[in-house]
N, C-alpha and C positions, 0 to 999 in steps of 0.2 A: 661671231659671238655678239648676242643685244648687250647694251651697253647701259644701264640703269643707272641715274644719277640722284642720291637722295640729297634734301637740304633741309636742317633740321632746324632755321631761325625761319623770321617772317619773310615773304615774298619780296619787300620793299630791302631788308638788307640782300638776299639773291641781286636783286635788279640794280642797284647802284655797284654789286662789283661786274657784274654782267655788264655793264658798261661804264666799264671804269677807263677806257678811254675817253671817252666823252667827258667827264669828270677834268679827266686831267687835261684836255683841248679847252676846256672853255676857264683851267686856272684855278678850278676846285679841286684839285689834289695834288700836292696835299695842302691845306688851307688855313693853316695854324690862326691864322691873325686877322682872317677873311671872314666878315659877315655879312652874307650875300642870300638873294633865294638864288634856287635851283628850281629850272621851270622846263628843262628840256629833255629831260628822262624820262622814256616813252612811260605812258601809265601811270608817271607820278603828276599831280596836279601841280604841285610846289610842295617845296621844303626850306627849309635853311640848312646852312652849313653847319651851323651849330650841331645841328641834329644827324650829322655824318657819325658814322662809326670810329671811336675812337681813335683807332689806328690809321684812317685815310687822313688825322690832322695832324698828327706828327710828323713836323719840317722835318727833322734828323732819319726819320726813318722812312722817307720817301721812297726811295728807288728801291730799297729791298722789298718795302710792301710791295711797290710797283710788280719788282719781277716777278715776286715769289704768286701773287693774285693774279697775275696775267699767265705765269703755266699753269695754274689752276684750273682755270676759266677758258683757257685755249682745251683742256681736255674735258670740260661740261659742255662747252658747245661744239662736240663732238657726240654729247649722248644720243641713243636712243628717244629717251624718257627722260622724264624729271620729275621727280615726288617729292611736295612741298608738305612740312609742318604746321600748315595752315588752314583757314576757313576759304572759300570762296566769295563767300557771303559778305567776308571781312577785307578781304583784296580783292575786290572783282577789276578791277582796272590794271592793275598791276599782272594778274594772273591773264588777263584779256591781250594785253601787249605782251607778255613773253611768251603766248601760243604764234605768235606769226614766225617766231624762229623757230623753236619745238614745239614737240607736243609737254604741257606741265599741266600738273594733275597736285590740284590742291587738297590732301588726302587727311589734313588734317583735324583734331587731336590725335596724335600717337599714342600707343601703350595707356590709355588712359581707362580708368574704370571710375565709378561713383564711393564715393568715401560715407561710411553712414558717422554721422553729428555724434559728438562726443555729447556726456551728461557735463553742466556744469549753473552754478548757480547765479550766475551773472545773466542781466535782463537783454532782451534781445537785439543786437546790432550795438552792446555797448564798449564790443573789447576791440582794441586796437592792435595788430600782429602783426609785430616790429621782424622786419630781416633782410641782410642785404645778403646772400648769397654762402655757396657754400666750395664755390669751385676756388674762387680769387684769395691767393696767397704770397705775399710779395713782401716785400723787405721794407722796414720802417719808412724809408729814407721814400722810395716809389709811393706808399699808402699815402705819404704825406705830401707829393707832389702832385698827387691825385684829389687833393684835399679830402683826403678820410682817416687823417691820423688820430692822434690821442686828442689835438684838442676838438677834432670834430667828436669825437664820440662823448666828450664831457657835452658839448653842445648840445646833441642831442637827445646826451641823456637826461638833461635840465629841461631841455623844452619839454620833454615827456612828463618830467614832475612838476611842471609849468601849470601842462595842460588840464590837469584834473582828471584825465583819461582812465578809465581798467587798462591797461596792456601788457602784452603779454612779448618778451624780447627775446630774439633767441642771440647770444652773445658767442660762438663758436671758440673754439682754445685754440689758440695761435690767428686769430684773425688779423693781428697786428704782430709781425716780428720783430717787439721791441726790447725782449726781455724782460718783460713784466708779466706779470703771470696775471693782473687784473688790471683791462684798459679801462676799467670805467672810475668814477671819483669814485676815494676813498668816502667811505660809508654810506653811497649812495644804495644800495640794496637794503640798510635800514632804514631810512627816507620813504622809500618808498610804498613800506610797507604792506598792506592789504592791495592797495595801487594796479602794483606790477609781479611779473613772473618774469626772474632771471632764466633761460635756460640753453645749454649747451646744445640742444636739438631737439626736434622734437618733427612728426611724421607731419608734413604740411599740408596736403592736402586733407588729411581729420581737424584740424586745425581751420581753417579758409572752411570745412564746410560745417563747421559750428554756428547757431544760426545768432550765437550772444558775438560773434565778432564780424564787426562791422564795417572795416576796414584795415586795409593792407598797406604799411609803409614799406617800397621796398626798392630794389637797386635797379629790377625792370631787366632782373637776365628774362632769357623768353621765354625757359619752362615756370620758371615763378607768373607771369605773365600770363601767361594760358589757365594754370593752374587757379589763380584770381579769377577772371572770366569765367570756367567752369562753374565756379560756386557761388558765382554775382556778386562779390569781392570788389568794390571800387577802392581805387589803387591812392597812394601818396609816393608821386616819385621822385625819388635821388640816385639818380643813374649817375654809375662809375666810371665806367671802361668798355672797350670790346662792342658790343652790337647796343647795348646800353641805351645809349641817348637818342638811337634810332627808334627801338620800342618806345621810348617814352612820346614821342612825337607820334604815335600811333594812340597810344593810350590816350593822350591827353589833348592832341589838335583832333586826330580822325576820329576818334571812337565815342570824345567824349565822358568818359570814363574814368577819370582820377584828375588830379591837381600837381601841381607842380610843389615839392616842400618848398623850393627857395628859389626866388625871384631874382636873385643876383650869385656871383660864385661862392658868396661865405656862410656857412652856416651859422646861425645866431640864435639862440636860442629864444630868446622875444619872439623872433620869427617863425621859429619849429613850433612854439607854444599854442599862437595864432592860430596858423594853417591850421594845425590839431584841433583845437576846439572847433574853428568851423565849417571842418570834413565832418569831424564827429558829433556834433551840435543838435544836427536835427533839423538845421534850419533850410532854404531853400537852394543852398550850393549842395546837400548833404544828400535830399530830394531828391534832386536832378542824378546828381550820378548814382545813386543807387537804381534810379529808373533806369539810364545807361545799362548800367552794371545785368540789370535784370533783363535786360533787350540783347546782352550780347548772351549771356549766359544761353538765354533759349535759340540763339541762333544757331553758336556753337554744339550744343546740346542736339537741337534738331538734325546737326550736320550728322552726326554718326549714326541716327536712328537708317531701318530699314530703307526709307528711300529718300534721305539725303543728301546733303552734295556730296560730302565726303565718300561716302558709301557707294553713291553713284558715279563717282571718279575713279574710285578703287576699281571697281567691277571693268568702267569701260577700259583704265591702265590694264587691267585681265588681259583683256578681249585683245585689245592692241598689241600689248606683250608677245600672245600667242600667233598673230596674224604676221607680226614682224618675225619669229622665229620661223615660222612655216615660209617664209618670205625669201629669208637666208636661207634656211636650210634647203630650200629649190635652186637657187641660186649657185650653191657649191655643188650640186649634185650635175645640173648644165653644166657648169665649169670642169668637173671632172669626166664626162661623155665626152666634152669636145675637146680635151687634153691631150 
């Protein structure tokens, strides 16, 4: 049987659990309290530990990630194949060192189609599209040690009415399990008024390819991520949890491509206010990454046309898929002659 291994975040999170010994031989995992680069990870130029996935820095949970990532990854590098959710364009390095073990085949955007622009009466690149996620759901006491509880979210909801911004917030029900049925300050959605749009959800890619929003504040999971990119979306990131802070080190060192919300661990609304205005400004930080934004957009974009990488990656995964079954299935058929 060929053995197909998909992986649905960027190549750069595959490659640091793909060698997560090494990780843990040179002291970085787990590395709670460690601010170090990381220069020996084939493919990767440097990083910091800061920018590890959240769960490689939890001291308490070391050895079960340990085990639990290492049977994981002892049965991927046993696959056949490997099909990444990614550009090639966008990791060629990273994609370039993990063919000397396998064959991996950077096949990405997934499932992705074009969204046509909604109508709306706001001037062009002027709305702001607030969201941190839609998977992450955890108990008061976790959101808070995560620093995204209640008084993060008054913070940010100040720095938004700070900034003078149009934006648009998607605020989900139960995003906080505090027992409150509204995490945000009381009568802040009158405040706001003309401002901003509270809303519980809303379809995000129609959203991101509206041509009045300008930018995307967001928590940097990878589908939201891509989904930015596709629409030339430069990003404002406050990454949570999970692959999180890895994306944003993509976004924001490699890609150039979005800003960091906050400079230090605490959110402050002086500071949310700041950033905001000049992401959204217009001026030459705003510039730049929209150029970014528009240089990956067509890359990624390019990736899936006709003869793309992606497209071209797909086809040769084809070719090899087939060449490897016909491969094995010789192989059993000799085996069973000579039995």
């Amino acid at each position: 049987m060929v053995n197909v291994s998909f992986w649905t975040q960027p190549a750069l999170v595959f490659t640091l659990l793909y060698h997560l010994d090494l990780l843990k031989e040179w002291g970085h995992f787990p590395c709670k309290d460690k601010i170090e680069d990381i220069t020996y990870v084939p493919g990767v130029k440097s990083m910091n530990t800061r920018d590890l996935m959240s769960y490689l820095r939890e001291a308490q949970l070391g050895e079960i990630v340990y085990k639990m990532l290492s049977q994981a990854f002892e049965e991927v590098k046993k696959a056949d194949f490997i099909l990444h959710n990614t550009v090639e364009e966008l990791e060629p390095d990273v994609i370039s060192a993990l063919n000397k073990y396998q064959p991996n085949y950077a096949v990405g955007p997934i499932n992705f189609s074009k969204s046509l622009a909604t109508n709306t009466s706001k001037s062009l690149g002027s709305v702001l599209y607030v969201s941190f996620g839609s998977c992450v759901h955890t108990s008061k006491q976790i959101m808070e040690e995560m620093a995204y509880g209640l008084l993060i979210m008054e913070e940010m909801a100040y720095g938004l009415l700070l900034s003078g911004v149009n934006f648009i917030w998607v605020v989900r029900d139960g995003i906080l399990d505090s027992g409150d049925a509204n995490v945000l300050p009381i009568g802040f959605e009158d405040e706001i008024k003309d401002k901003g749009l509270i809303v519980p959800w809303c379809n995000q890619i129609t959203v991101l390819s509206n041509p009045a929003v300008g930018g995307f504040l967001t928590h940097n999971g990878w589908n939201s991520t891509v989904e930015s990119m596709w629409c030339g979306v430069p990003m404002i990131c406050y990454p949570v949890t999970y692959d999180q802070p890895t994306n944003r080190k993509l976004v924001v060192d490699d890609w150039n491509i979005g800003i960091n919300l906050c400079d230090g661990e605490c959110v402050k609304r002086i500071e949310v206010a700041e950033k905001i205005k000049s992401f959204m400004g217009g001026g030459s930080i705003s510039k730049s990454l929209k150029m970014g934004a528009d240089k990956v957009k067509g890359t990624i974009q390019k990736a899936l046309e006709i003869d793309g990488s992606s497209e071209r990656n797909f086809d040769q995964f084809i070719k090899d898929l087939e060449a490897k079954i016909r491969t094995k299935a010789a192989n059993v058929d000799n085996f069973m002659l000579t039995s």
